[in-house]
C-alpha positions as CSV (number, residue, x, y, z in Angstrom):
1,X,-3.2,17.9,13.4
2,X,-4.1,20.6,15.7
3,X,-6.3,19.1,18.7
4,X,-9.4,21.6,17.7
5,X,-9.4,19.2,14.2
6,X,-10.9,15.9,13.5
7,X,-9.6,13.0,11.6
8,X,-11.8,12.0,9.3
9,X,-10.0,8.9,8.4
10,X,-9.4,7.8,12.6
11,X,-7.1,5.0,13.1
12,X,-9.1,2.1,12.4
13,X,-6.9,-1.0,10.8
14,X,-8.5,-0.8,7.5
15,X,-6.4,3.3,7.9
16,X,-3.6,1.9,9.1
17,X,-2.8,-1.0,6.6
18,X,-3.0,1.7,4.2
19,X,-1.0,4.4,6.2
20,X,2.0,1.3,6.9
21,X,2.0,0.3,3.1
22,X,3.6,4.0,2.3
23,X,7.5,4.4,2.1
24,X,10.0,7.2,0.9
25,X,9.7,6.1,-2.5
26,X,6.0,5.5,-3.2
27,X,4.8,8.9,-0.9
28,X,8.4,11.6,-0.8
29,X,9.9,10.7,-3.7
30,X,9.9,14.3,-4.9
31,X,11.8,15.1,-1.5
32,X,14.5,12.4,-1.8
33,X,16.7,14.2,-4.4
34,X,17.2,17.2,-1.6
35,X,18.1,15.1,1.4
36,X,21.5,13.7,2.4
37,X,23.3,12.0,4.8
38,X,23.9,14.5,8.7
39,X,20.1,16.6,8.0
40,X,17.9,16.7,10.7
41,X,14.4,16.2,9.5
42,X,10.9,16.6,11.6
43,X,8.3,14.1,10.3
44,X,4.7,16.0,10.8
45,X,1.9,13.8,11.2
46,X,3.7,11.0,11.0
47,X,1.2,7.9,11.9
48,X,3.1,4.4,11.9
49,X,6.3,5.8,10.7
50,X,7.4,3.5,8.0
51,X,8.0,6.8,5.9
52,X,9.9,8.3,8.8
53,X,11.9,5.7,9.3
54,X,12.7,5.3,5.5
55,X,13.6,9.0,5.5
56,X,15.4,8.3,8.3
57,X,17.8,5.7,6.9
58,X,18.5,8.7,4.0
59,X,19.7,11.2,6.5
60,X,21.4,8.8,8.8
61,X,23.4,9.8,11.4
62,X,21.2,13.2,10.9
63,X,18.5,13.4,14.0
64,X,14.8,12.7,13.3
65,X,12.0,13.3,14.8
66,X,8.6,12.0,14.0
67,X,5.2,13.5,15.9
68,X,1.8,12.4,16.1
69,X,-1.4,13.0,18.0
70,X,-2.0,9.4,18.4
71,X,-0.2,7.2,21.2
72,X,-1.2,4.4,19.5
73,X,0.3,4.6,16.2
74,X,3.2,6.5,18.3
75,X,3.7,2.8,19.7
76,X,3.8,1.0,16.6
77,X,6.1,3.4,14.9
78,X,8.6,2.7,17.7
79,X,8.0,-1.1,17.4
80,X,9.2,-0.5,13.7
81,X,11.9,1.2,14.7
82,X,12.9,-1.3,17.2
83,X,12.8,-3.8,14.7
84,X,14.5,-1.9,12.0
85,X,17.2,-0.9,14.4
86,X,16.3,2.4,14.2
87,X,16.5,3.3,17.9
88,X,17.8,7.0,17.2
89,X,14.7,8.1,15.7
90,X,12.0,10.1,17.9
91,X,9.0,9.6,18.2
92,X,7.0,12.0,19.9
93,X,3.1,11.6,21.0
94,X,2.1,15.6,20.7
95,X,0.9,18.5,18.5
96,X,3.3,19.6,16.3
97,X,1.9,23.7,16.4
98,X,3.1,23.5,20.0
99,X,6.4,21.8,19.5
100,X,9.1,24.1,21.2
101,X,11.9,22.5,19.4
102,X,13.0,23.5,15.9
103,X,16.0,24.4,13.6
104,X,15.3,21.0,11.6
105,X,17.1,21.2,8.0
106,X,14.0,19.3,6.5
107,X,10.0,19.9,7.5
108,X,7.8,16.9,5.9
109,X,4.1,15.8,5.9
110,X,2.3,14.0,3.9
111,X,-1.4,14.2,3.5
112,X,-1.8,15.6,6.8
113,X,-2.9,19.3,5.8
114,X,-5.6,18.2,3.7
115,X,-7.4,17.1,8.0
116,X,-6.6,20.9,9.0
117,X,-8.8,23.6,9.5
118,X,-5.8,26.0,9.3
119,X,-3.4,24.4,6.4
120,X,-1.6,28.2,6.2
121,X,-1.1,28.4,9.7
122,X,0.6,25.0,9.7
123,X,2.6,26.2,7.2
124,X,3.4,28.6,9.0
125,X,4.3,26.5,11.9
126,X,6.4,24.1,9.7
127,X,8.2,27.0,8.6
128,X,8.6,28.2,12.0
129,X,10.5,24.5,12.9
130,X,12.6,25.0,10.3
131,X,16.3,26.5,10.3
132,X,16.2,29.6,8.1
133,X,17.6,28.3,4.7
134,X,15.8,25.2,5.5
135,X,12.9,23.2,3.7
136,X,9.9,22.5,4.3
137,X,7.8,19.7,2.0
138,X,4.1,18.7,1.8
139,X,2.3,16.5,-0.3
140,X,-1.6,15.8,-0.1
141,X,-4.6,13.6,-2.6
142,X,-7.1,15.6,-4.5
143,X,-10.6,13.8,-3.8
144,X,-12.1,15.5,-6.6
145,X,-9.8,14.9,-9.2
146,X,-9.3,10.6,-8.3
147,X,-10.8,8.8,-10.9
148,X,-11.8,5.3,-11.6
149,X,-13.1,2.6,-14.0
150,X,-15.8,1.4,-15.0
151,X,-18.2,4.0,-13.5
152,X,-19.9,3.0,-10.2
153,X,-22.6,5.2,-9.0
154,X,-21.9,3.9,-5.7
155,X,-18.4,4.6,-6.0
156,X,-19.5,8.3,-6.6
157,X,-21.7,8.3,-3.9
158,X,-18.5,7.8,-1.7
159,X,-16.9,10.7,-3.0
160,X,-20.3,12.7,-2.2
161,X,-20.2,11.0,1.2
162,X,-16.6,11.8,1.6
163,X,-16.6,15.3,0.3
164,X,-19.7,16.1,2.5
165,X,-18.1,14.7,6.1
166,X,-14.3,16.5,5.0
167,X,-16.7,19.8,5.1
168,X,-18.2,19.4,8.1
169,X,-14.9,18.9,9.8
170,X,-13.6,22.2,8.0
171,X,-11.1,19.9,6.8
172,X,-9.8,20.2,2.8
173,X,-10.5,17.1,0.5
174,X,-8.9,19.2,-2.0
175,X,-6.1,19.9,-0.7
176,X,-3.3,18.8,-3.3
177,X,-4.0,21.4,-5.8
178,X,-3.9,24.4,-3.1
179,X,-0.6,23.6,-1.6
180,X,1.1,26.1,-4.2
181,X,-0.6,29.0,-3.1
182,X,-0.6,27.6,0.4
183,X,2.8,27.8,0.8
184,X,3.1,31.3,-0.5
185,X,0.4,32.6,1.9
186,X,2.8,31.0,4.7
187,X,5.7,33.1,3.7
188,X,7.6,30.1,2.2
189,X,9.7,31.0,-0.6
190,X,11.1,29.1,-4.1
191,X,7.9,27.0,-3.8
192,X,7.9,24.6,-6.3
193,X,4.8,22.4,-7.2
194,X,4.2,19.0,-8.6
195,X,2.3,16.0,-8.9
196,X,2.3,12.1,-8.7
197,X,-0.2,9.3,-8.7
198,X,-1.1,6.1,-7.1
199,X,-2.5,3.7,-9.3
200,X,-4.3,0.4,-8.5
201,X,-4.5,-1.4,-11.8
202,X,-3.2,-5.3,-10.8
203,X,-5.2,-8.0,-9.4
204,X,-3.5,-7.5,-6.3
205,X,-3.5,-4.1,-5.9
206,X,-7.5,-3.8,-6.7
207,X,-8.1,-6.6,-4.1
208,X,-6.2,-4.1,-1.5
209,X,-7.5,-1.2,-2.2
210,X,-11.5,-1.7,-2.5
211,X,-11.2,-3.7,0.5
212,X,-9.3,-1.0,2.5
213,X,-12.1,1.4,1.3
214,X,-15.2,-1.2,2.1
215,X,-14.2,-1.6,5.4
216,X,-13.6,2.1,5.8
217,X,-16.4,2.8,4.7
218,X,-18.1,0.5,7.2
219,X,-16.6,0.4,10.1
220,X,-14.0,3.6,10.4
221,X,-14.5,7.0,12.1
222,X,-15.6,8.1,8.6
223,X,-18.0,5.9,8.7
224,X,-19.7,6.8,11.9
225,X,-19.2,10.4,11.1
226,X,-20.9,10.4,8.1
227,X,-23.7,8.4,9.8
228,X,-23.8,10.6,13.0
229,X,-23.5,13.7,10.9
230,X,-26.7,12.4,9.4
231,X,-24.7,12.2,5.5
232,X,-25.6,9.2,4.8
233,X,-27.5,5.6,6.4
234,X,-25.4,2.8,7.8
235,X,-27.4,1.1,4.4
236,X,-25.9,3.4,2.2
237,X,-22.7,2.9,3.2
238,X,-23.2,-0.9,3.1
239,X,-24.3,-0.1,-0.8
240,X,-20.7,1.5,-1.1
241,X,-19.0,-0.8,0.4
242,X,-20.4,-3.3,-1.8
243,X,-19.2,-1.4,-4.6
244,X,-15.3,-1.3,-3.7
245,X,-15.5,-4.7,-3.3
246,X,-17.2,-5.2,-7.1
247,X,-15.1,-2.5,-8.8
248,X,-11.7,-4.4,-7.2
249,X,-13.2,-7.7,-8.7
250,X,-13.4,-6.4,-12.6
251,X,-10.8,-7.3,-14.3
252,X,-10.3,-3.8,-16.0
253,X,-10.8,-1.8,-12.9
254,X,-8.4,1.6,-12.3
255,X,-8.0,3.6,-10.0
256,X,-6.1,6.7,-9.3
257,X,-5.1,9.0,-6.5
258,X,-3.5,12.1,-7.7
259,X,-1.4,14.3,-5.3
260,X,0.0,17.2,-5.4
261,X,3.2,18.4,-3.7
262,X,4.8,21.6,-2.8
263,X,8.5,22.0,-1.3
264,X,9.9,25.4,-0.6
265,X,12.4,27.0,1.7
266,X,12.1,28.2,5.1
């Protein structure tokens, strides 16, 4: 994330549970199937790292690199790798537009275009980290089209909410179904496009995911944005709040974040 940005999300833990749950399989596996052992791959954006260091394991002894704007989560993604044994990877507190190095075989970030004022520019600067022949892959939710049952006004409210601070920022809640044209406009080439879900359907995974987004929507920098933006009332978000946490008790509740994703060469 460029420094002129802002996160919407911030690194509260209610982000950050959320942000360590994701792996290879569950938020790259469309990239998997073009990586392989001796690539060296730049992980954009990439928080606490579990997903870099699972990339990492797939590319082993290939270099990797991960870089984020935050020191903290910097930190804890070189705890993980401490503890994984993954010494070898970098980790790297910084901008990637700035990064000096480059010539990486793979260029990956995930949901990290749809916080950027500039997605085609850092394109553009993916591309520009990337070996020519090389690839660079990108996948990022689609507020609008996520969907849920039963019907909560609250619940839409959120999305409202959401919608409304992601525009202030000049950031792009819509992002998954622009990275196609995205990555044309950067001068990438053989962009392909797809799509994948998560889905929150079980007991267990309703119970983690309306409380991820209650507390989010209490207590994260959305939250004060929205409140300091002068979107919504803290009472309204305590309303909303109140609604994850009812919609991950019903015993029929769904609900789906679609993505879309774009990989194409350098």
């Amino acid at each position: 994330m460029a420094t002129r940005d802002v996160y919407t999300h911030g690194h509260h833990d209610s982000v950050l549970r959320s942000h360590r749950w994701r792996t290879a399989e569950n938020s790259a596996g469309y990239l998997l199937p073009h990586l392989s052992p001796g690539m060296s791959l730049l992980d954009v954006g990439c928080g606490p790292g579990t997903i870099t260091l699972d990339l990492a394991r797939r590319v082993t002894p290939g270099r990797v690199v991960g870089v984020d704007l935050s020191t903290d989560v910097i930190e804890q993604a070189a705890r993980a790798a401490r503890t994984e044994g993954l010494e070898g990877v970098e980790l790297v507190v910084g901008d990637f537009h700035e990064l000096d190095q480059g010539g990486f075989d793979v260029v990956h970030a995930h949901q990290v275009l749809q916080h950027l004022s500039d997605p085609v520019g850092s394109l553009r600067a993916m591309r520009r980290l990337a070996r020519p022949g090389g690839i660079v892959a990108v996948r990022d939710s689609d507020y609008p089209a996520m969907l849920w049952a039963p019907a909560y006004e609250a619940l839409e409210r959120w999305r409202e909410v959401y919608l409304a601070v992601t525009r202030h920022n000049r950031a792009h809640a819509d992002a998954g179904r622009h990275l196609l044209r995205w990555a044309h406009e950067a001068g990438l080439v053989d962009a392909r496009y797809g799509t994948s879900t998560w889905t929150y359907a079980t007991g267990a995974d309703r119970s983690w995911w309306g409380e991820l987004w209650a507390e989010r929507s209490t207590a994260s920098a959305f939250a004060e944005q929205a409140v300091d933006y002068g979107i919504a009332t803290q009472g309204d978000l305590a309303d909303i709040a109140a609604a994850w946490r009812e919609w991950a008790a019903e015993p029929h509740g769904v609900f789906v974040v679609v993505h879309g994703e774009a990989i194409a060469g350098a």
